[in-house]
N, CA, C and O atoms as a GROMACS GRO file, in nm:
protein
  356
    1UNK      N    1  -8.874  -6.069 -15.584
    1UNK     CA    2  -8.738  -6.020 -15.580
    1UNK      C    3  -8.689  -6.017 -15.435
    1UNK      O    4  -8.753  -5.997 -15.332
    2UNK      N    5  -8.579  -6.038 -15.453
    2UNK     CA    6  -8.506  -6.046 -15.254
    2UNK      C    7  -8.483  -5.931 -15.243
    2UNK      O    8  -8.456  -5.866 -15.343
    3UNK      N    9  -8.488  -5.867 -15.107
    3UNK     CA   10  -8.427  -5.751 -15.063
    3UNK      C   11  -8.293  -5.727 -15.030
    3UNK      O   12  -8.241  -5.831 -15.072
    4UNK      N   13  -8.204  -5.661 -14.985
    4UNK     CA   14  -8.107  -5.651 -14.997
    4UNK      C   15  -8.046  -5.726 -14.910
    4UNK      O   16  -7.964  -5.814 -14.936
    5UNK      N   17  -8.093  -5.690 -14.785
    5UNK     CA   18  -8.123  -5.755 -14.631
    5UNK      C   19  -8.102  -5.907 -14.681
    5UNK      O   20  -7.993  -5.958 -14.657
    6UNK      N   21  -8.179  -5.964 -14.735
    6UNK     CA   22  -8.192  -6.141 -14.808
    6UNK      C   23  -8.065  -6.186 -14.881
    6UNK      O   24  -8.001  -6.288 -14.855
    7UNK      N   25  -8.038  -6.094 -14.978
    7UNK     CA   26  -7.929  -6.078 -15.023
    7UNK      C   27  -7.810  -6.155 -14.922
    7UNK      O   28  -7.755  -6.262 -14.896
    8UNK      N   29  -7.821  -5.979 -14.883
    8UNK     CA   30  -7.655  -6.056 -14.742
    8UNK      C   31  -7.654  -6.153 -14.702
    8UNK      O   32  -7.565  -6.232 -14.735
    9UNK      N   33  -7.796  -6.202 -14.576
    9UNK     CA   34  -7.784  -6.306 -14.546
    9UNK      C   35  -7.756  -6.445 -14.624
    9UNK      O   36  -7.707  -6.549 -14.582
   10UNK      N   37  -7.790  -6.420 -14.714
   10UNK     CA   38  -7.770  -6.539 -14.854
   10UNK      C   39  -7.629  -6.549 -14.846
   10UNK      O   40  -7.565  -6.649 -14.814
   11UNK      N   41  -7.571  -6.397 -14.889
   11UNK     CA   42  -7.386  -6.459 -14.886
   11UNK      C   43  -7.388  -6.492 -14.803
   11UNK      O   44  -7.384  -6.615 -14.800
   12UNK      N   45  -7.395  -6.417 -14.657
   12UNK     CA   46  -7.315  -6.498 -14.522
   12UNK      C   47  -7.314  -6.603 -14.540
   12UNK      O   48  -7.202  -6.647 -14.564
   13UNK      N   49  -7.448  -6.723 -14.544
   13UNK     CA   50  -7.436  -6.823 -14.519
   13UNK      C   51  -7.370  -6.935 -14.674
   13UNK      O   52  -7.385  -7.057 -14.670
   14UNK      N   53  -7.327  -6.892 -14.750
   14UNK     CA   54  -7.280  -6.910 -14.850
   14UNK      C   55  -7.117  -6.887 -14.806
   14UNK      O   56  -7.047  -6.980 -14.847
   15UNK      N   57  -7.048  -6.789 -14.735
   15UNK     CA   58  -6.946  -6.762 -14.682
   15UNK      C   59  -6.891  -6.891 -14.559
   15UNK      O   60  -6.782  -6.942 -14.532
   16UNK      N   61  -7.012  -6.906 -14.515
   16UNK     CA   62  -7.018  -6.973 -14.411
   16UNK      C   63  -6.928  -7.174 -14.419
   16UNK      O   64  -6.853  -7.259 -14.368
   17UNK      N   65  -7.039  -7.127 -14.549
   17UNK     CA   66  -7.030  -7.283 -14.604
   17UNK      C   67  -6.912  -7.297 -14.715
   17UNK      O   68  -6.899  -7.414 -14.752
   18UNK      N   69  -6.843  -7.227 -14.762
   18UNK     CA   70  -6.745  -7.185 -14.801
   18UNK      C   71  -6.622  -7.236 -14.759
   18UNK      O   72  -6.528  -7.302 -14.804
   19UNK      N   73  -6.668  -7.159 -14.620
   19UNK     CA   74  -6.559  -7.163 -14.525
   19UNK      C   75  -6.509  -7.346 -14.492
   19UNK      O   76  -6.406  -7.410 -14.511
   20UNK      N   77  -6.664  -7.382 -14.427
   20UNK     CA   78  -6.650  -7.517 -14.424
   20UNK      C   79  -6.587  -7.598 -14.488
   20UNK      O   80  -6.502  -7.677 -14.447
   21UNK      N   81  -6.626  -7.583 -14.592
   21UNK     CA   82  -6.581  -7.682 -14.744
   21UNK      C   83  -6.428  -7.686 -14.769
   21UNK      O   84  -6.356  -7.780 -14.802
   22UNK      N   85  -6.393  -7.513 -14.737
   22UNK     CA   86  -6.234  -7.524 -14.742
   22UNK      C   87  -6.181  -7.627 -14.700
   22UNK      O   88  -6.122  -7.720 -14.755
   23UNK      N   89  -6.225  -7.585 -14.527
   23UNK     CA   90  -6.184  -7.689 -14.438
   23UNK      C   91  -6.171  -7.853 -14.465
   23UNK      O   92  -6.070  -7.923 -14.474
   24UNK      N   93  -6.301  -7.883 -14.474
   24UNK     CA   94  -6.297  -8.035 -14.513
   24UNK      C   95  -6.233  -8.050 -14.596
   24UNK      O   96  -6.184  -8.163 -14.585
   25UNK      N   97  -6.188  -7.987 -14.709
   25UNK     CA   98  -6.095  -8.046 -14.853
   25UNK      C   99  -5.944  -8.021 -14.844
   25UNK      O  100  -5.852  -8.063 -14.914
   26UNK      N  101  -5.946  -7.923 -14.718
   26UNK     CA  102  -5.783  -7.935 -14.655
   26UNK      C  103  -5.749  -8.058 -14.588
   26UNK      O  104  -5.653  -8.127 -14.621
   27UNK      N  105  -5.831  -8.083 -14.492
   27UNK     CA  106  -5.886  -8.234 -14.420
   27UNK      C  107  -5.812  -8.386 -14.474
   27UNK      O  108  -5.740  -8.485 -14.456
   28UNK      N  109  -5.914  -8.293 -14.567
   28UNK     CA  110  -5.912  -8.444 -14.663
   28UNK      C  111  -5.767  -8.485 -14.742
   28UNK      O  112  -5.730  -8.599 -14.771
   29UNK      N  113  -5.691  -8.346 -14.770
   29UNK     CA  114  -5.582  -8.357 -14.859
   29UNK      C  115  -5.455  -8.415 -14.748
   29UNK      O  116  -5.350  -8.475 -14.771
   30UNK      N  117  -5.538  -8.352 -14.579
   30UNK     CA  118  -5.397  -8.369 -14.507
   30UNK      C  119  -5.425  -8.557 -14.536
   30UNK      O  120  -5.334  -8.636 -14.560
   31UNK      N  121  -5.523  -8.581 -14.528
   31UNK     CA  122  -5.518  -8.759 -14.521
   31UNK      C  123  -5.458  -8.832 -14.597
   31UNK      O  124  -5.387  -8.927 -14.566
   32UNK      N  125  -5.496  -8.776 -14.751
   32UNK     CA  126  -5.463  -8.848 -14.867
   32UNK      C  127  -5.280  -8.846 -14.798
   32UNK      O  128  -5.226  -8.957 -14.793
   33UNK      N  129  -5.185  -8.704 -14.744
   33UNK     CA  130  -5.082  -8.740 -14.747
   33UNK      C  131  -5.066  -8.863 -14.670
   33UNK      O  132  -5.020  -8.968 -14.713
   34UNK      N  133  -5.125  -8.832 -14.507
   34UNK     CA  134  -5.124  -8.958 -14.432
   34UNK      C  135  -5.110  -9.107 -14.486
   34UNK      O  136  -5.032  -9.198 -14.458
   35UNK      N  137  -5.196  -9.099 -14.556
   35UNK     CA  138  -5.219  -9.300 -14.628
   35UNK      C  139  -5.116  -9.275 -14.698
   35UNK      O  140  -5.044  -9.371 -14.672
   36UNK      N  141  -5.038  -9.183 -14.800
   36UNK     CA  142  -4.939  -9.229 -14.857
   36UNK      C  143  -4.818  -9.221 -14.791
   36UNK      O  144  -4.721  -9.251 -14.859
   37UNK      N  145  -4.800  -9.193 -14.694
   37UNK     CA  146  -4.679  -9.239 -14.600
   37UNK      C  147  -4.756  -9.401 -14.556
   37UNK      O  148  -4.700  -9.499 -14.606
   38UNK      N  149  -4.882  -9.427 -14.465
   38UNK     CA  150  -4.869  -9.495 -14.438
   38UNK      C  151  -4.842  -9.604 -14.491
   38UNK      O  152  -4.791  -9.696 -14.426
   39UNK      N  153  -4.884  -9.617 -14.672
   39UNK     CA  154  -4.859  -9.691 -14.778
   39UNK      C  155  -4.765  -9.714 -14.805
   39UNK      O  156  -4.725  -9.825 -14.839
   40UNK      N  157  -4.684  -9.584 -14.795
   40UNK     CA  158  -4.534  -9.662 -14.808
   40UNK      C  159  -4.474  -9.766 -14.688
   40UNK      O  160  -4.434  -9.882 -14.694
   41UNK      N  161  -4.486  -9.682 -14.592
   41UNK     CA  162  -4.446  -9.773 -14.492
   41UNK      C  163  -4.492  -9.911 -14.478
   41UNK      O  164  -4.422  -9.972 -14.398
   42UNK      N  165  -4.595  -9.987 -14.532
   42UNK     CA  166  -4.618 -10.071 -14.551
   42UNK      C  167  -4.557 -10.194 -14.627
   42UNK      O  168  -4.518 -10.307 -14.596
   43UNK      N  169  -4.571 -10.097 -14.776
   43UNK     CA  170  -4.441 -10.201 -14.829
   43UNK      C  171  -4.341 -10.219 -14.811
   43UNK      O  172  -4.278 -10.320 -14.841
   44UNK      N  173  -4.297 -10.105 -14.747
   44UNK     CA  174  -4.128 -10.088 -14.717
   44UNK      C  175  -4.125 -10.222 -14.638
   44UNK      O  176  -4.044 -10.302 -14.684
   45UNK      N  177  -4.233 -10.287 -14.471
   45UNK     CA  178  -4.230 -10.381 -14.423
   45UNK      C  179  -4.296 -10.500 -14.494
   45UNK      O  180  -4.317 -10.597 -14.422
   46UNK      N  181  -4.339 -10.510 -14.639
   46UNK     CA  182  -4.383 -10.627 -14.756
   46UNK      C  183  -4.535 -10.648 -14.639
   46UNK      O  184  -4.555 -10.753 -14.579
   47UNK      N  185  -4.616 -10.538 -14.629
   47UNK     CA  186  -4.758 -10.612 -14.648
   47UNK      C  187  -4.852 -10.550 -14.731
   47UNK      O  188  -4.920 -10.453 -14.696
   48UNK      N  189  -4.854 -10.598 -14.826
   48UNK     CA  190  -4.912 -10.598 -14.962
   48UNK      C  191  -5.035 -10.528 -14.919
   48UNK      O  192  -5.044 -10.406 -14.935
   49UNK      N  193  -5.132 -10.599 -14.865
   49UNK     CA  194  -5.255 -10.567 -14.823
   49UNK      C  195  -5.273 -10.490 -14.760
   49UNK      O  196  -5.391 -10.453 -14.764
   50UNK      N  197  -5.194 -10.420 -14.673
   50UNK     CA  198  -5.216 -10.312 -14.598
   50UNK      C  199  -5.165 -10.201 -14.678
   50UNK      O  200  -5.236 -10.101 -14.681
   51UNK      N  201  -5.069 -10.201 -14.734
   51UNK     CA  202  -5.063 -10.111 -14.887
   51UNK      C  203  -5.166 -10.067 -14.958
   51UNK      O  204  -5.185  -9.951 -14.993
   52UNK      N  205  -5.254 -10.191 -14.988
   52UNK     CA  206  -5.336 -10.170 -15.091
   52UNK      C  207  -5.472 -10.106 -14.964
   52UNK      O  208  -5.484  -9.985 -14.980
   53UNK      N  209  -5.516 -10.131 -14.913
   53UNK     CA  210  -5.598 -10.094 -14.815
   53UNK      C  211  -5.547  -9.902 -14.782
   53UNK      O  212  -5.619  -9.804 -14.766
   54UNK      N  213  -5.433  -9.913 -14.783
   54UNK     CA  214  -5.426  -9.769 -14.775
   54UNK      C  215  -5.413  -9.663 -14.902
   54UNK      O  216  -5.420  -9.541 -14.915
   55UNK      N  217  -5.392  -9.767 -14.979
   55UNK     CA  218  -5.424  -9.653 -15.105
   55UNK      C  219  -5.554  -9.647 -15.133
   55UNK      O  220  -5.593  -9.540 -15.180
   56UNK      N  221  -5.642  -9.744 -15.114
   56UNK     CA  222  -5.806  -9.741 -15.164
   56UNK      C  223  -5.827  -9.625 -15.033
   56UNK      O  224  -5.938  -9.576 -15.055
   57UNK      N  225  -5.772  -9.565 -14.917
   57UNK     CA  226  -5.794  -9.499 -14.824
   57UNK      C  227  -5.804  -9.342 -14.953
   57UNK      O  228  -5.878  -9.256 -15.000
   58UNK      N  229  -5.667  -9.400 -14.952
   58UNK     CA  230  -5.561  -9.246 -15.010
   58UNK      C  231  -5.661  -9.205 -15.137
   58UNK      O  232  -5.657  -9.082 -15.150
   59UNK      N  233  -5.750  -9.266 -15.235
   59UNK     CA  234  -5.771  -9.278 -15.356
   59UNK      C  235  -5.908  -9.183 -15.312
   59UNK      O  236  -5.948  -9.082 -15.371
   60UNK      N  237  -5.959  -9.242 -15.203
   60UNK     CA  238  -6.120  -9.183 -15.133
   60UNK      C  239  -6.118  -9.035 -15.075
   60UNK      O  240  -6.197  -8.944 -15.101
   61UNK      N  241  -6.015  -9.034 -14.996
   61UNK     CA  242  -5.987  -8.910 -14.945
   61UNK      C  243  -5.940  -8.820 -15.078
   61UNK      O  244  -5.992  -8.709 -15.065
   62UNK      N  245  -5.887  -8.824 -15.158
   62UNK     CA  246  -5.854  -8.761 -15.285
   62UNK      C  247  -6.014  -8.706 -15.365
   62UNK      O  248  -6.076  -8.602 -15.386
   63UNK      N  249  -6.021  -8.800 -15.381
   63UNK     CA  250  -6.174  -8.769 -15.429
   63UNK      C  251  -6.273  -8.674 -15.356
   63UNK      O  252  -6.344  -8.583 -15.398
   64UNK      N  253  -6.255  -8.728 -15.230
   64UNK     CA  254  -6.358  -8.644 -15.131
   64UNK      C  255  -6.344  -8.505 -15.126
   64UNK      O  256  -6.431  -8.420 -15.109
   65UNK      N  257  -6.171  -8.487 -15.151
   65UNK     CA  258  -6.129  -8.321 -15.163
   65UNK      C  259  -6.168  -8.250 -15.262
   65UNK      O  260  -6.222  -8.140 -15.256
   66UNK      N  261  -6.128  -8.345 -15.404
   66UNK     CA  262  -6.209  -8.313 -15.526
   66UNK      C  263  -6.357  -8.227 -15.512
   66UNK      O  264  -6.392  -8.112 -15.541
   67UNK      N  265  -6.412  -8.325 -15.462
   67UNK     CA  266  -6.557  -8.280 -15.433
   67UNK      C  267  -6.603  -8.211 -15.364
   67UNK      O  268  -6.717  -8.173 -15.390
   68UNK      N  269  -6.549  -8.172 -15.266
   68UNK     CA  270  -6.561  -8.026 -15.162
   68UNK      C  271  -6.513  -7.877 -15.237
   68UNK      O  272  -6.579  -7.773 -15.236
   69UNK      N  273  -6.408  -7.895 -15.289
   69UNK     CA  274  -6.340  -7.848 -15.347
   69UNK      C  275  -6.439  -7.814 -15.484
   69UNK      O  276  -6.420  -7.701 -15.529
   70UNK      N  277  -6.514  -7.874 -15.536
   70UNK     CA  278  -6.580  -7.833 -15.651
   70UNK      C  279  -6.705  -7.740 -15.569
   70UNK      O  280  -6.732  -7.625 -15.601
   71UNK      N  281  -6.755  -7.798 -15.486
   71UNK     CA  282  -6.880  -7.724 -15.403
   71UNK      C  283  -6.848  -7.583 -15.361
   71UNK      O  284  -6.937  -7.508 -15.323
   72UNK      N  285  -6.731  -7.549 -15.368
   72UNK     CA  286  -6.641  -7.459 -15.308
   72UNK      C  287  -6.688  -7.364 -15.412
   72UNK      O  288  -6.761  -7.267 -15.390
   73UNK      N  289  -6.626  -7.410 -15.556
   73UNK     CA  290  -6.641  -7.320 -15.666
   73UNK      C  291  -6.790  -7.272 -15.680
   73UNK      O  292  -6.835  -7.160 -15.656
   74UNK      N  293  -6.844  -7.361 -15.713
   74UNK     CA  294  -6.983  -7.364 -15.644
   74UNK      C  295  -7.054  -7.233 -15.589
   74UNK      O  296  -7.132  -7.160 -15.650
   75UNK      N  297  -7.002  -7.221 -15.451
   75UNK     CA  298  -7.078  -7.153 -15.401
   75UNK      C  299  -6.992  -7.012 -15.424
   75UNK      O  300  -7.042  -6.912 -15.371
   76UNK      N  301  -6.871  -6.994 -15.494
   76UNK     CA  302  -6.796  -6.860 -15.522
   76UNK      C  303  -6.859  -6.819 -15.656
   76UNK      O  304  -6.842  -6.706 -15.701
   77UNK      N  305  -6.941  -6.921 -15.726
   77UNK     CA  306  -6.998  -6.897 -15.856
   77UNK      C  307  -7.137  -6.805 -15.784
   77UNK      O  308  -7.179  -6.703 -15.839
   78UNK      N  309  -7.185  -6.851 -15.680
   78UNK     CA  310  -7.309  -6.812 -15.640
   78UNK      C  311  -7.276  -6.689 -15.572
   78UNK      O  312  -7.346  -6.590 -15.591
   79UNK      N  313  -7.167  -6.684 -15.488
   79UNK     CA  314  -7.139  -6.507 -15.425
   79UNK      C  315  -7.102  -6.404 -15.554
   79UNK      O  316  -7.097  -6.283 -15.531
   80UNK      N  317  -7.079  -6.452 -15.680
   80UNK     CA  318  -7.053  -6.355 -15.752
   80UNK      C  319  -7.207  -6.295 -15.815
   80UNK      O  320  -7.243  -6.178 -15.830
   81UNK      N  321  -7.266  -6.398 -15.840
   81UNK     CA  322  -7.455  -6.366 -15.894
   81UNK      C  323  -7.509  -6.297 -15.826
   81UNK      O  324  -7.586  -6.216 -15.879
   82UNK      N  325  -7.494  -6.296 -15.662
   82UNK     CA  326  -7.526  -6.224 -15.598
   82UNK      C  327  -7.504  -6.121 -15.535
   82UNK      O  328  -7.596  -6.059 -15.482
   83UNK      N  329  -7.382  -6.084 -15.529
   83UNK     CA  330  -7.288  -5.976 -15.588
   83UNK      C  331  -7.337  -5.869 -15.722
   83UNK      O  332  -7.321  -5.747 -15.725
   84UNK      N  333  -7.388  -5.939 -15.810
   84UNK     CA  334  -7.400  -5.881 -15.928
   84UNK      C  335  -7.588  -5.836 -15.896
   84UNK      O  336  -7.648  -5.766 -15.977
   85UNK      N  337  -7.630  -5.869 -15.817
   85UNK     CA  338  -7.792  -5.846 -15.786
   85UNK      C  339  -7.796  -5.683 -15.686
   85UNK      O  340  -7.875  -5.589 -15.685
   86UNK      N  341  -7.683  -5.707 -15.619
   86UNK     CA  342  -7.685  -5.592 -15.521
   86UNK      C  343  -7.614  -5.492 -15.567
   86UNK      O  344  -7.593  -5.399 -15.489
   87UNK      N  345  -7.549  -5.483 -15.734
   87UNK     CA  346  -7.539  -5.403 -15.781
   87UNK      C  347  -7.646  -5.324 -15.837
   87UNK      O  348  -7.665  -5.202 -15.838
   88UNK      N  349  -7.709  -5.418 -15.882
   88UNK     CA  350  -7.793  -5.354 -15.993
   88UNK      C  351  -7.880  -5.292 -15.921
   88UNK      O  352  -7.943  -5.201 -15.974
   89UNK      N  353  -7.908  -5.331 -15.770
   89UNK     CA  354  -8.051  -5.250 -15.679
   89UNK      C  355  -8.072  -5.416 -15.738
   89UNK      O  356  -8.179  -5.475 -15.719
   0.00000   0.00000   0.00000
């Protein structure tokens, strides 16, 4: 059984990484906007390919947020278990 002491440190660094994850999936969302301006602006000047190159950008960075963003839940699933340990003693 962990001590309580173990406990905390467990959230902190669960807080920690939390924190991170926010970050990167804000990151990531500011990008996805980026490529879709830059996407537009692309076709607006007809280059197809640089369009499409920036949406396969825009499509990755979307995803990537997705997925930080799930790790996120993740680890708020895990501060609540442990939460619920330092109740009980």
């Amino acid at each position: 059984m962990l001590s309580n002491n173990q406990i905390h440190a467990i959230q902190n660094e669960l807080l920690n990484r939390l924190t991170d994850l926010k970050h990167k999936a804000k990151e990531m969302e500011l990008e996805v906007y980026s490529y879709k301006y830059k996407k537009k602006k692309a076709i607006e000047n007809g280059n197809v390919d640089e369009a499409e190159y920036f949406e396969t950008l825009e499509k990755s960075c979307g995803d990537m947020a997705k997925s930080y963003e799930a790790r996120a839940a993740e680890n708020i699933e895990l501060l609540g278990v442990l939460a619920n340990c330092l109740e009980r003693g």
